[in-house]
PQR file with spaces between the fields and no chain letter, atoms N, CA, C, O and H, PARSE charges and radii, in Angstrom:
ATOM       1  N    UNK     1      63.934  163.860   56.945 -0.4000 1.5000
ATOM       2  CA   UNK     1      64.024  162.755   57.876 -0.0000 2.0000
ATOM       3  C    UNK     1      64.549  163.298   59.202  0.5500 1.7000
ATOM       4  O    UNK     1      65.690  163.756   59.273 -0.5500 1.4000
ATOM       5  N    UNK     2      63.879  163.259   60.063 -0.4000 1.5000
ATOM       6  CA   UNK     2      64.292  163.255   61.641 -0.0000 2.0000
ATOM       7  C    UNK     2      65.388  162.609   62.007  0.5500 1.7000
ATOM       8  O    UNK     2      66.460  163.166   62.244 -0.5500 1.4000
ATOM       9  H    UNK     2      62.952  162.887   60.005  0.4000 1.0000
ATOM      10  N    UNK     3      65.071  160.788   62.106 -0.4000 1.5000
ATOM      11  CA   UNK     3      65.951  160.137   62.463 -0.0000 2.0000
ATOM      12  C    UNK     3      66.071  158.895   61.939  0.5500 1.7000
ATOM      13  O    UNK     3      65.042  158.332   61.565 -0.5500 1.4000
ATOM      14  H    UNK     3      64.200  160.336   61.913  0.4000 1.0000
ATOM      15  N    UNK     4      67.049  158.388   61.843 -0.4000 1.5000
ATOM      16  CA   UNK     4      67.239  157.030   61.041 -0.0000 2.0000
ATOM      17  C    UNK     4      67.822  155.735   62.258  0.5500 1.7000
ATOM      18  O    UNK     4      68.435  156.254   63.191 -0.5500 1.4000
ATOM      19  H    UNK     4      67.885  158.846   62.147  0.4000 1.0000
ATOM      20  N    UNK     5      67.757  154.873   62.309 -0.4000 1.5000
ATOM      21  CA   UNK     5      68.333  153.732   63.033 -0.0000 2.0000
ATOM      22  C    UNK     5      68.839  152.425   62.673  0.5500 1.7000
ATOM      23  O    UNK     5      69.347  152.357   61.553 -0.5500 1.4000
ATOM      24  H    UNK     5      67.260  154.451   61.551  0.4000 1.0000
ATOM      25  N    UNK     6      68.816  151.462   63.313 -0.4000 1.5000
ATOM      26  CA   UNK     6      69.050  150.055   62.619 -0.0000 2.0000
ATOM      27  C    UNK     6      68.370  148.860   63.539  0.5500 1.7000
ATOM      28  O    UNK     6      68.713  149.284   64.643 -0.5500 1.4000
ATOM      29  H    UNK     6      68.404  151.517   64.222  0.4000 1.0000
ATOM      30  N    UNK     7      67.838  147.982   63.740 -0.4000 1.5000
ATOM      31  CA   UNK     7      67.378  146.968   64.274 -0.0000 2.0000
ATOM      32  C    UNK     7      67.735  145.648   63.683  0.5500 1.7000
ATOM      33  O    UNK     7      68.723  145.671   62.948 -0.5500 1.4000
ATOM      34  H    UNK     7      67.559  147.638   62.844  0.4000 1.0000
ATOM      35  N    UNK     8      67.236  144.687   63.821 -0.4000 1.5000
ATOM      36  CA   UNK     8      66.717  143.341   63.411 -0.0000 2.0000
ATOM      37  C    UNK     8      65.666  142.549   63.968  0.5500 1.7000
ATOM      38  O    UNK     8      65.043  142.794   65.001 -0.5500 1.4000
ATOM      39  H    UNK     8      66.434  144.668   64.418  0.4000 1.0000
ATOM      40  N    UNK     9      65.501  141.426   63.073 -0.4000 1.5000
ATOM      41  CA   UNK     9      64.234  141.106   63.276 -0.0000 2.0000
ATOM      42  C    UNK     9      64.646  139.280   63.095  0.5500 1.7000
ATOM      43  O    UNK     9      64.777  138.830   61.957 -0.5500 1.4000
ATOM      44  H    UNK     9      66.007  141.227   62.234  0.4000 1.0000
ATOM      45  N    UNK    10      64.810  138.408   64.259 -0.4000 1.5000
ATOM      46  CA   UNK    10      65.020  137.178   63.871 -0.0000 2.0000
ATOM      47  C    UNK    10      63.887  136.189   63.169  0.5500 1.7000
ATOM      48  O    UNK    10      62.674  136.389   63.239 -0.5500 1.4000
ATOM      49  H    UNK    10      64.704  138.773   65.184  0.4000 1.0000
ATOM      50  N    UNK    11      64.343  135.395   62.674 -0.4000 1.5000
ATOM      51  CA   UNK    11      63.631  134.770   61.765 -0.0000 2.0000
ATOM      52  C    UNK    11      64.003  132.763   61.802  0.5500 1.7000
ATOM      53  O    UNK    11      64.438  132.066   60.886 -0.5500 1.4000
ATOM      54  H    UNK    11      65.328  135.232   62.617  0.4000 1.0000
ATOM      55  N    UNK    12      63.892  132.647   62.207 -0.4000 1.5000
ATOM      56  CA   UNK    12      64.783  130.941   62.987 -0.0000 2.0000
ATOM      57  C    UNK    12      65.355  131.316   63.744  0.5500 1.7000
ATOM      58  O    UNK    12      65.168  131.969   64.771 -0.5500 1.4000
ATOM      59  H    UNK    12      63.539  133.214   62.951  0.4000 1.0000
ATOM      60  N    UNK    13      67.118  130.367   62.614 -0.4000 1.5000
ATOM      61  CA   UNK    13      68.088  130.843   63.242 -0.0000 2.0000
ATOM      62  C    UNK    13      69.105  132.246   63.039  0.5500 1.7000
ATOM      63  O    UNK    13      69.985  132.798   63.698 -0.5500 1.4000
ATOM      64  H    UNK    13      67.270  129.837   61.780  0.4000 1.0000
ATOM      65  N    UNK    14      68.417  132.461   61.706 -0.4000 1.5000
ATOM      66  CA   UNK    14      68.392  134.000   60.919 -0.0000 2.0000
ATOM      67  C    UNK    14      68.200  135.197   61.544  0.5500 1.7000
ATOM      68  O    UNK    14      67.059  135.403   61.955 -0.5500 1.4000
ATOM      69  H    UNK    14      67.702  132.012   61.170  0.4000 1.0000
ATOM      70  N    UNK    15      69.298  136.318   61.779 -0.4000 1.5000
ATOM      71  CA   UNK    15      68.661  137.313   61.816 -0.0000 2.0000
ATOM      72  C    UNK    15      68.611  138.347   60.432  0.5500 1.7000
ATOM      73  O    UNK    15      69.353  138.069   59.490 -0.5500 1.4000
ATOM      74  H    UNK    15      70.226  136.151   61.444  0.4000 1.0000
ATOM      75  N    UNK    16      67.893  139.302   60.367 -0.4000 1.5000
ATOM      76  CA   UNK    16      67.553  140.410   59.378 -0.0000 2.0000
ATOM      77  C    UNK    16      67.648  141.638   59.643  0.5500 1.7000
ATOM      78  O    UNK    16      66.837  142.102   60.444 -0.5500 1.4000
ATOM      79  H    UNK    16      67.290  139.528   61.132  0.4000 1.0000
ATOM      80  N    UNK    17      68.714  142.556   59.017 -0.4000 1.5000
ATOM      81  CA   UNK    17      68.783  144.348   59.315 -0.0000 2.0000
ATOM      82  C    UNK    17      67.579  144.987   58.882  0.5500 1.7000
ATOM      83  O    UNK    17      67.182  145.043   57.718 -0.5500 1.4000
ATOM      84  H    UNK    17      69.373  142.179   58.366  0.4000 1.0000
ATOM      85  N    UNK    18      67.082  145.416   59.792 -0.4000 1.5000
ATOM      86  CA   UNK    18      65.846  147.070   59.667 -0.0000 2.0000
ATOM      87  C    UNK    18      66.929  147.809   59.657  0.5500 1.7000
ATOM      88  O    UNK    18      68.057  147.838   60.150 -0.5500 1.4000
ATOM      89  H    UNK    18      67.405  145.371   60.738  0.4000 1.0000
ATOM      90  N    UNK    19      65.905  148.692   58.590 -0.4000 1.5000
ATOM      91  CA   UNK    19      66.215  150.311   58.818 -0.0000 2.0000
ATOM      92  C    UNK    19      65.112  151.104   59.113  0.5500 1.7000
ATOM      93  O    UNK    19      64.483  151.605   58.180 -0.5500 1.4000
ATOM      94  H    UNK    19      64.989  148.669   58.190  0.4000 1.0000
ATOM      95  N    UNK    20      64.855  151.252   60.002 -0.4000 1.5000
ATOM      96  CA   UNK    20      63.840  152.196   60.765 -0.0000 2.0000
ATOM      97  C    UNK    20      64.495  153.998   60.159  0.5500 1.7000
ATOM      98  O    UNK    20      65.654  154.398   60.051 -0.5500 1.4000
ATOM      99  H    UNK    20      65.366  150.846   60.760  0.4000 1.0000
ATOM     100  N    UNK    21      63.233  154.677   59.891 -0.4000 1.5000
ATOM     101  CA   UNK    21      63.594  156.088   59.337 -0.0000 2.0000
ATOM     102  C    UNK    21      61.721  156.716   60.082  0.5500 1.7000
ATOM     103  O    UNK    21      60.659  156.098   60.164 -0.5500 1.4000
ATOM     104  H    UNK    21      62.291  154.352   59.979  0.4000 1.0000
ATOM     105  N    UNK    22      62.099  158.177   60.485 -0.4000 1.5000
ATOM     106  CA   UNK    22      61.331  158.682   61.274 -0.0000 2.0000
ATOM     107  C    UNK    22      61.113  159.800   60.302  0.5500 1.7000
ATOM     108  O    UNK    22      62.065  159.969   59.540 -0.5500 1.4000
ATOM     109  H    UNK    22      62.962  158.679   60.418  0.4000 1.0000
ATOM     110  N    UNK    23      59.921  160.744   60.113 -0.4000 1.5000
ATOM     111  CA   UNK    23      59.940  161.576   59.790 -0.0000 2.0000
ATOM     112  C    UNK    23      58.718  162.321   60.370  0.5500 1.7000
ATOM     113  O    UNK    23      57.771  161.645   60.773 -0.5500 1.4000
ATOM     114  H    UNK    23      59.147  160.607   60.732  0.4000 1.0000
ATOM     115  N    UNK    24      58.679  163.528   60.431 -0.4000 1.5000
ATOM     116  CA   UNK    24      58.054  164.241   61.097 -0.0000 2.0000
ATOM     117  C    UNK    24      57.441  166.250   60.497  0.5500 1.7000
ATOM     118  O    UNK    24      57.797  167.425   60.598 -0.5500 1.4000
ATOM     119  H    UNK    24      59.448  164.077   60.103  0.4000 1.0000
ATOM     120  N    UNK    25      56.587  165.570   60.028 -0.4000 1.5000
ATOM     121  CA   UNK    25      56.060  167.398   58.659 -0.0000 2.0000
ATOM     122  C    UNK    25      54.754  167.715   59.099  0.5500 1.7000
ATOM     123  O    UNK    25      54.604  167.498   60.302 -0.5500 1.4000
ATOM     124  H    UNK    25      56.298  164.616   59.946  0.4000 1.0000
ATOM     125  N    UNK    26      53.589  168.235   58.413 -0.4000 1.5000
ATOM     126  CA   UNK    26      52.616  169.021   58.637 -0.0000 2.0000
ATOM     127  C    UNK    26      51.352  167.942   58.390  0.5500 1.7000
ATOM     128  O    UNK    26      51.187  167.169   57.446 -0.5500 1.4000
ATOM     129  H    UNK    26      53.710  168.412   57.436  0.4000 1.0000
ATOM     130  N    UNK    27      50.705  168.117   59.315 -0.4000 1.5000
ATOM     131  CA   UNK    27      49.765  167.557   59.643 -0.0000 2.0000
ATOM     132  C    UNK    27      49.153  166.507   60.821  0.5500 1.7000
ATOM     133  O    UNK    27      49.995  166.443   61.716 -0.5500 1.4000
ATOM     134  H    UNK    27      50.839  168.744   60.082  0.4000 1.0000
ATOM     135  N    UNK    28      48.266  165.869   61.055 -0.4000 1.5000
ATOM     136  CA   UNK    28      48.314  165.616   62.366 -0.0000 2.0000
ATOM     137  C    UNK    28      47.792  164.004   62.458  0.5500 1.7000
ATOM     138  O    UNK    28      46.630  163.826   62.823 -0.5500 1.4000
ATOM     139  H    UNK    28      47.582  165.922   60.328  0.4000 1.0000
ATOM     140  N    UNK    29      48.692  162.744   62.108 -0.4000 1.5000
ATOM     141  CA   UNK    29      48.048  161.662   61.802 -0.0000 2.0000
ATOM     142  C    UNK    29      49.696  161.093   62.097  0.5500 1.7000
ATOM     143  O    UNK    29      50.700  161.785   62.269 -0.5500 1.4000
ATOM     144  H    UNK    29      49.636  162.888   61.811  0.4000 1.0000
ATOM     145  N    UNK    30      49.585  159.732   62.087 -0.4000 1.5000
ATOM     146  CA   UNK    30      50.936  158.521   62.546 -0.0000 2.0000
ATOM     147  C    UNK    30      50.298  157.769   62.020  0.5500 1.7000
ATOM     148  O    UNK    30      49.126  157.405   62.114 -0.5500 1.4000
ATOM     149  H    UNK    30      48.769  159.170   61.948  0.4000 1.0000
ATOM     150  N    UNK    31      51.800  157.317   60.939 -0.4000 1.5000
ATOM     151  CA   UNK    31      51.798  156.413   60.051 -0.0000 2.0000
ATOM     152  C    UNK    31      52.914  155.504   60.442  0.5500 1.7000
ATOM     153  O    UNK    31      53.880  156.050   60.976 -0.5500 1.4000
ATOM     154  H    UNK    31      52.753  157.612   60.863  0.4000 1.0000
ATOM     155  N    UNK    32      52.952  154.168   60.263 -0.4000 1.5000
ATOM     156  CA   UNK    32      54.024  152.980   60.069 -0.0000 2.0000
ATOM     157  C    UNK    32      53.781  152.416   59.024  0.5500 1.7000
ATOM     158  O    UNK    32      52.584  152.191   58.841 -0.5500 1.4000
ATOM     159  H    UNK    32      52.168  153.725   59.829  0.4000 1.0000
ATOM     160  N    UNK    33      54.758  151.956   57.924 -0.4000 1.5000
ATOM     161  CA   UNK    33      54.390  151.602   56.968 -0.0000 2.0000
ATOM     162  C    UNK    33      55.541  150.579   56.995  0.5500 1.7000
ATOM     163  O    UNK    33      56.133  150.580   58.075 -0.5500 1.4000
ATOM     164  H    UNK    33      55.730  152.139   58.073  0.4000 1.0000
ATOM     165  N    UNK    34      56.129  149.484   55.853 -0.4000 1.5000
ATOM     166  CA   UNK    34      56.776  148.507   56.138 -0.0000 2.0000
ATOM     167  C    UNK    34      56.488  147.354   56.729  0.5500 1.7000
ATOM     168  O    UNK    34      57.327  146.456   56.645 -0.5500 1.4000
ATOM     169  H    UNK    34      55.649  149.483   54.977  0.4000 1.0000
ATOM     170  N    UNK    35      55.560  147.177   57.272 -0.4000 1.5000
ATOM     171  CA   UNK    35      54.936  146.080   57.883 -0.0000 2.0000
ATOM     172  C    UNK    35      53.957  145.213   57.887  0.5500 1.7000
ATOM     173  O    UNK    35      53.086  145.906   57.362 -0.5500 1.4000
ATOM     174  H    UNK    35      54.879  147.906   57.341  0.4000 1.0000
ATOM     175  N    UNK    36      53.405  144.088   58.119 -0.4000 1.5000
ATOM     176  CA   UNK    36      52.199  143.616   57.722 -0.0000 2.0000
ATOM     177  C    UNK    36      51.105  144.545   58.813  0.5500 1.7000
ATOM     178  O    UNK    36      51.125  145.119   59.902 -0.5500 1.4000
ATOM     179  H    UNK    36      54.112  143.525   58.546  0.4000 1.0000
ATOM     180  N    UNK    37      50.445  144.322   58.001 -0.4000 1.5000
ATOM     181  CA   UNK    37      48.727  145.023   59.164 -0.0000 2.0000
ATOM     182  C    UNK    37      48.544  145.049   60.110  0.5500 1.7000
ATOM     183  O    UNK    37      48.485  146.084   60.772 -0.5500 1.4000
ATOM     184  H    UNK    37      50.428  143.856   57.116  0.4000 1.0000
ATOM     185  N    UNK    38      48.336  143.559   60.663 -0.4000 1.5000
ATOM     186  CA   UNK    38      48.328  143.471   62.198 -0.0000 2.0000
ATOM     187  C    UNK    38      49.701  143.877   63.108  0.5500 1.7000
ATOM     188  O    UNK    38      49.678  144.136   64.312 -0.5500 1.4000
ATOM     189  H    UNK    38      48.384  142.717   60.125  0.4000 1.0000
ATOM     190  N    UNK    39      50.849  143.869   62.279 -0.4000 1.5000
ATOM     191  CA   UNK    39      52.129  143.887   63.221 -0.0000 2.0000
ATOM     192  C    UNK    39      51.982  145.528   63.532  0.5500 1.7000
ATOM     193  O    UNK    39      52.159  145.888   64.695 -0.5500 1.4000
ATOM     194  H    UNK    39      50.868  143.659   61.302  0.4000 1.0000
ATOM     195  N    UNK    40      51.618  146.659   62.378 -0.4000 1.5000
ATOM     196  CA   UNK    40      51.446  147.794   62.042 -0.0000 2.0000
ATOM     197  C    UNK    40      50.637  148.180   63.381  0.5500 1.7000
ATOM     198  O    UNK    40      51.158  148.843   64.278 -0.5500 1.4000
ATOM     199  H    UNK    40      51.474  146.366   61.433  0.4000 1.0000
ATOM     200  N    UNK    41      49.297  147.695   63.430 -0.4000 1.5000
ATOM     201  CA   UNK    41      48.623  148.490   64.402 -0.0000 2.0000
ATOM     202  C    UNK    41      49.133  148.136   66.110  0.5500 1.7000
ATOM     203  O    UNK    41      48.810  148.996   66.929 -0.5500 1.4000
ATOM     204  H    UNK    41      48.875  147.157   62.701  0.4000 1.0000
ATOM     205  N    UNK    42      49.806  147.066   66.564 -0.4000 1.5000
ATOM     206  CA   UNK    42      50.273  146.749   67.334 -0.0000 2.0000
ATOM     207  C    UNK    42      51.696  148.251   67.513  0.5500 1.7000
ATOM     208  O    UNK    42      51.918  149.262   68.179 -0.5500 1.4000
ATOM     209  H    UNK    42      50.068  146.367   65.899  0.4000 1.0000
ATOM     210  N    UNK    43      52.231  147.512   66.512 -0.4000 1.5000
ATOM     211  CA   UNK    43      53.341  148.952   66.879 -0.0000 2.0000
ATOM     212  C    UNK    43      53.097  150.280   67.605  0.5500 1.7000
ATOM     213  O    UNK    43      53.473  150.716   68.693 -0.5500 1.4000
ATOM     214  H    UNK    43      52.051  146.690   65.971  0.4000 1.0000
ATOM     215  N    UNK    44      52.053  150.948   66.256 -0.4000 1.5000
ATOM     216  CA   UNK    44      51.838  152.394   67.053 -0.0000 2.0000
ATOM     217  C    UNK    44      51.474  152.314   68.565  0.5500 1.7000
ATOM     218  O    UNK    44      51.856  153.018   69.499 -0.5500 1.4000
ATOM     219  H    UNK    44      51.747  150.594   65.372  0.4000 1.0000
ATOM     220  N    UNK    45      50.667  151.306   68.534 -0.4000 1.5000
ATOM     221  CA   UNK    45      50.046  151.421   70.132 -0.0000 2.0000
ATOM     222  C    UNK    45      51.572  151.342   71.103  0.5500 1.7000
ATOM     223  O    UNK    45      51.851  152.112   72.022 -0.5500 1.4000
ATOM     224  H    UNK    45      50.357  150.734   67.775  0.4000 1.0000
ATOM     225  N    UNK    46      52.486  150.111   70.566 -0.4000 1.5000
ATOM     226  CA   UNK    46      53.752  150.395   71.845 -0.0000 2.0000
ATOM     227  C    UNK    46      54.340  151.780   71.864  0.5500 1.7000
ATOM     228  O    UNK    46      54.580  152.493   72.838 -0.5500 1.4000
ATOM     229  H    UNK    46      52.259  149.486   69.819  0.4000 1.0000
ATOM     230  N    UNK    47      54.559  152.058   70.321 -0.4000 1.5000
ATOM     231  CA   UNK    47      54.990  153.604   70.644 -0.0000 2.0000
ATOM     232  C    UNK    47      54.644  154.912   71.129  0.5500 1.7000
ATOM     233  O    UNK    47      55.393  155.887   71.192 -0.5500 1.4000
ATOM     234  H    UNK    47      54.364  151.479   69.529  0.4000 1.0000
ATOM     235  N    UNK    48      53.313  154.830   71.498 -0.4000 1.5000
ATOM     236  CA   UNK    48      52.499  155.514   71.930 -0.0000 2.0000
ATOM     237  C    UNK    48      52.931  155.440   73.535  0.5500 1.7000
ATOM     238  O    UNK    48      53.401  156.329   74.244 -0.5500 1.4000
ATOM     239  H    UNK    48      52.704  154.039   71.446  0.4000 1.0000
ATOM     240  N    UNK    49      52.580  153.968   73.872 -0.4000 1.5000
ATOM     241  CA   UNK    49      52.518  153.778   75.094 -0.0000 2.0000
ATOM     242  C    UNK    49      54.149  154.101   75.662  0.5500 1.7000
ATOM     243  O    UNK    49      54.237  154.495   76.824 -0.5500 1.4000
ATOM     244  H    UNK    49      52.198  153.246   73.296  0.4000 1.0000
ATOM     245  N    UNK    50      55.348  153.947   74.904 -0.4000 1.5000
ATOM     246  CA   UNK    50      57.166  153.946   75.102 -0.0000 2.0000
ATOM     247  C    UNK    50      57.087  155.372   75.364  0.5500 1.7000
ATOM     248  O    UNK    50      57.757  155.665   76.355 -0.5500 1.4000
ATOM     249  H    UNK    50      55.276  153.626   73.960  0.4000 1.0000
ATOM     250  N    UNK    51      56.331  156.652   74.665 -0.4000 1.5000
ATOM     251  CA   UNK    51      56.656  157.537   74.331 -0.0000 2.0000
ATOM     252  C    UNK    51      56.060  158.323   76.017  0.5500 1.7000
ATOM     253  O    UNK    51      56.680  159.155   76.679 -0.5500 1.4000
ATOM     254  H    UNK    51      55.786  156.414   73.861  0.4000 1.0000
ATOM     255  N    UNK    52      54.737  157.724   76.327 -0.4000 1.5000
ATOM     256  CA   UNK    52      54.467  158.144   77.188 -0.0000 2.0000
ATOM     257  C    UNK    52      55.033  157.698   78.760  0.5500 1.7000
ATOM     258  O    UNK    52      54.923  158.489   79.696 -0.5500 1.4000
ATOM     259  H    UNK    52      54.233  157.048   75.790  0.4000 1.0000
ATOM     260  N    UNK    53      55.560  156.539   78.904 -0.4000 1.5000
ATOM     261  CA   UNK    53      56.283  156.232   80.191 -0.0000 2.0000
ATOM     262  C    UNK    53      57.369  157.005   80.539  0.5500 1.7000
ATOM     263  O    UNK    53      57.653  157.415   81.665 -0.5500 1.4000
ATOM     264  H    UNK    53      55.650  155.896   78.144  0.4000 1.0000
ATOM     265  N    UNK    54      58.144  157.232   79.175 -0.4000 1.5000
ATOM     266  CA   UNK    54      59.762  158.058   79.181 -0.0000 2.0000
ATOM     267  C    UNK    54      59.182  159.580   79.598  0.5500 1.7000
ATOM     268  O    UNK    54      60.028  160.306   80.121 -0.5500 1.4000
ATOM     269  H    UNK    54      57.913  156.898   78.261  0.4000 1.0000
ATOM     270  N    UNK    55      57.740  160.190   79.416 -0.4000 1.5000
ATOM     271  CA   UNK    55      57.670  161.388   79.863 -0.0000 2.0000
ATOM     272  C    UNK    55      57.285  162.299   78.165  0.5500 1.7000
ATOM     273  O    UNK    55      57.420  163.522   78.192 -0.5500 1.4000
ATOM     274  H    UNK    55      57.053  159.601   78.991  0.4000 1.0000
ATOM     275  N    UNK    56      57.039  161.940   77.427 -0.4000 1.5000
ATOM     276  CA   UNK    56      56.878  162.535   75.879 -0.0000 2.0000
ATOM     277  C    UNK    56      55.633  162.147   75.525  0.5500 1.7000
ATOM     278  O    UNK    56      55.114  161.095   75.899 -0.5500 1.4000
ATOM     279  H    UNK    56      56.930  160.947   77.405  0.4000 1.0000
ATOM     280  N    UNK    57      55.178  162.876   74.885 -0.4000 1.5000
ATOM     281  CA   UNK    57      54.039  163.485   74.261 -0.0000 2.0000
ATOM     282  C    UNK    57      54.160  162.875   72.781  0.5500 1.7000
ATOM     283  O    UNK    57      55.202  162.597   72.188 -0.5500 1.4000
ATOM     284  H    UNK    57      55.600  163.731   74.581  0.4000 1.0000
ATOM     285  N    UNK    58      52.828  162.735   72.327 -0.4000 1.5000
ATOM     286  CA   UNK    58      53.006  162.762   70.801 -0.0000 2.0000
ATOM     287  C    UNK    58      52.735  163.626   70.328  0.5500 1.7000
ATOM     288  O    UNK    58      51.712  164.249   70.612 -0.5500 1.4000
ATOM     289  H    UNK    58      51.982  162.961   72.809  0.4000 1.0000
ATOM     290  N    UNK    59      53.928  164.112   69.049 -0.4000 1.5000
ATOM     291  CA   UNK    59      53.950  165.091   68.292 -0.0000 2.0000
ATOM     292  C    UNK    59      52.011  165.782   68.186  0.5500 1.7000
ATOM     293  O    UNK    59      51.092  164.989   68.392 -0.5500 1.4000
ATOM     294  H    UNK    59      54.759  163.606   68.818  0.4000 1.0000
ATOM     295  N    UNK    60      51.755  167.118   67.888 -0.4000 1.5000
ATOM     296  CA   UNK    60      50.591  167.209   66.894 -0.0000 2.0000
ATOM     297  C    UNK    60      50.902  167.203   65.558  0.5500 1.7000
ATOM     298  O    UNK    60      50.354  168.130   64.962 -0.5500 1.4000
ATOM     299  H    UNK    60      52.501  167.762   67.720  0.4000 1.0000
ATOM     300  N    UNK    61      51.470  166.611   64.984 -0.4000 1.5000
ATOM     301  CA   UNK    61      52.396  166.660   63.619 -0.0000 2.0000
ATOM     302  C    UNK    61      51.977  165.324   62.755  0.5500 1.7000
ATOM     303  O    UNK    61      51.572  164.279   63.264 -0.5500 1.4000
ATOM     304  H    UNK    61      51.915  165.857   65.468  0.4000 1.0000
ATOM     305  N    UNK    62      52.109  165.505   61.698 -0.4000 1.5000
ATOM     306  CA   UNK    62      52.428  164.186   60.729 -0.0000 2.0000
ATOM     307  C    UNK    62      53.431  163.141   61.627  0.5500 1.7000
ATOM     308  O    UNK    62      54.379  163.795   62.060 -0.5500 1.4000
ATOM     309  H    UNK    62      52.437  166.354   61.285  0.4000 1.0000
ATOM     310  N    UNK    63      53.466  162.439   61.827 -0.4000 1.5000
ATOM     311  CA   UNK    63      54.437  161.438   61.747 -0.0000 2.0000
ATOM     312  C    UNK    63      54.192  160.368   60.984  0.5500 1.7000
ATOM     313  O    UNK    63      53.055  159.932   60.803 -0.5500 1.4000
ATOM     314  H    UNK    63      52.695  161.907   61.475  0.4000 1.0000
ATOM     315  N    UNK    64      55.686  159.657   60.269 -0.4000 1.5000
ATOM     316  CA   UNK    64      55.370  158.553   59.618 -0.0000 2.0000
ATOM     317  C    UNK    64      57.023  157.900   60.229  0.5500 1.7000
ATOM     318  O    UNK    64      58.090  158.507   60.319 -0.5500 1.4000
ATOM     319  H    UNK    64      56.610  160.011   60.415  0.4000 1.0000
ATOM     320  N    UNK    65      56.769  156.784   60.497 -0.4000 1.5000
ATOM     321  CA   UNK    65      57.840  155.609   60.459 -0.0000 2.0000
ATOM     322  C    UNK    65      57.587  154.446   59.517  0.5500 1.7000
ATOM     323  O    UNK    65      56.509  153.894   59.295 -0.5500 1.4000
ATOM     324  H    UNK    65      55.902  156.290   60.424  0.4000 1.0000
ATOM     325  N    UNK    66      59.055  154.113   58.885 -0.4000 1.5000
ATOM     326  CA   UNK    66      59.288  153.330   57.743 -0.0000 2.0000
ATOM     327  C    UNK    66      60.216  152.581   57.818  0.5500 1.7000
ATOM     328  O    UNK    66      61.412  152.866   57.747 -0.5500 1.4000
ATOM     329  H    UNK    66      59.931  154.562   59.065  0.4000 1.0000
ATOM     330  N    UNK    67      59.519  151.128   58.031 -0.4000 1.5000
ATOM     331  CA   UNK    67      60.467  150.114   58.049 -0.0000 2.0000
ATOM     332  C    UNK    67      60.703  149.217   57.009  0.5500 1.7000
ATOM     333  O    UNK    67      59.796  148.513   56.565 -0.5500 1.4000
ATOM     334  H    UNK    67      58.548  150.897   58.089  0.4000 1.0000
ATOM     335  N    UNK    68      62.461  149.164   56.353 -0.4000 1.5000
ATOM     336  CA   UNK    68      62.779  148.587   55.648 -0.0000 2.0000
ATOM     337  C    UNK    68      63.571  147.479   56.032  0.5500 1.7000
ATOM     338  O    UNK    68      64.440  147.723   56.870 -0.5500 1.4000
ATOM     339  H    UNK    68      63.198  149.736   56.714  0.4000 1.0000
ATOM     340  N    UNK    69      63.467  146.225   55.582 -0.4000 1.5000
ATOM     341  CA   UNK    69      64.044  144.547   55.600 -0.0000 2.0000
ATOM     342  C    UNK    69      65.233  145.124   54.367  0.5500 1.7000
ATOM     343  O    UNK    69      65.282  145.634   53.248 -0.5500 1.4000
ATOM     344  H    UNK    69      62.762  146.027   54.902  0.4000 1.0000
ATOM     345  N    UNK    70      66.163  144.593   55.562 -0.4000 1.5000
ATOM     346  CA   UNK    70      67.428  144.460   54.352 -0.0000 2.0000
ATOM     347  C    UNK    70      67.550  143.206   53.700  0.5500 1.7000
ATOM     348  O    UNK    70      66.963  142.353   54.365 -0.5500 1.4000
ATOM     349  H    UNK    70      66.123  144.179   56.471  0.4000 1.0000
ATOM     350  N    UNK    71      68.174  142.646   52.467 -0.4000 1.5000
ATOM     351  CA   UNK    71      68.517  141.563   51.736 -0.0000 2.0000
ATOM     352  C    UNK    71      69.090  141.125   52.641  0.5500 1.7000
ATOM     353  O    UNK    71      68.509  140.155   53.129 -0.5500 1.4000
ATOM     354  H    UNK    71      68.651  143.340   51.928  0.4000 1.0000
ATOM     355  N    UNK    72      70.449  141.532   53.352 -0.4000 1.5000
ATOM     356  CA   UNK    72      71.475  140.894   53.925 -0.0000 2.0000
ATOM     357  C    UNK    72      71.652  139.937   54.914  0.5500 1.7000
ATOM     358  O    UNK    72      72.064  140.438   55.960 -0.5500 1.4000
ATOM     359  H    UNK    72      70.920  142.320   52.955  0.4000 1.0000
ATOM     360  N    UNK    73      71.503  138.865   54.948 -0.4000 1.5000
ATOM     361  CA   UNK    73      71.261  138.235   56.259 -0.0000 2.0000
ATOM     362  C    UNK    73      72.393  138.433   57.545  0.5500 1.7000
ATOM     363  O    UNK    73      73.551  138.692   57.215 -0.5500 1.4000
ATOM     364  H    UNK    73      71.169  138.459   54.098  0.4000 1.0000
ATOM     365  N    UNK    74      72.163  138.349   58.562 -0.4000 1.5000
ATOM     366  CA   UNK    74      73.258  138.387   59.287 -0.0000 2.0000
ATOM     367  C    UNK    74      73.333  136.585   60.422  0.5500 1.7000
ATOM     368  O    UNK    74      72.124  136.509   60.640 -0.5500 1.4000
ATOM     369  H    UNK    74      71.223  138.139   58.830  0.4000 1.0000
ATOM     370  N    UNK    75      73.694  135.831   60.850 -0.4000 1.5000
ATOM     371  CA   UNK    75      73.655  134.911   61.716 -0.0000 2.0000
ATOM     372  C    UNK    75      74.555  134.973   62.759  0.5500 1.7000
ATOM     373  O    UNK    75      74.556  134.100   63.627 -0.5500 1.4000
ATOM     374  H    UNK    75      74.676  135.892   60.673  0.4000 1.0000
């Protein structure tokens, strides 16, 4: 694992902990997994596009990001 983080994701008046985890090995494809379909292909495209305003390149590498919904609610 590269890098790990934390987010949320509101839901009403609910919010919900992500755990976002990055990883980065051999081969040359980007993956998001954790998500529904349509939210999935939306993503890569922002990160694509985040990665390139800040001045960064995308890896030629595997990448995969993995987002996990925690149980825990927070309000």
């Amino acid at each position: 694992m590269v890098a790990k983080t934390f987010g949320s994701a509101v839901s009403g008046v609910d919010a919900n902990l992500i755990t976002i985890e990055v990883n980065v090995g051999q081969g040359t494809s980007f993956y998001m997994v954790g998500l529904p379909d349509s939210a999935v292909k939306e993503s890569q495209q922002r990160v694509e596009s985040a990665l390139k305003y800040f001045g960064f390149r995308m890896p030629r590498q595997k990448v995969v990001i993995g987002h996990q919904f925690s149980p825990r609610r927070y309000s």
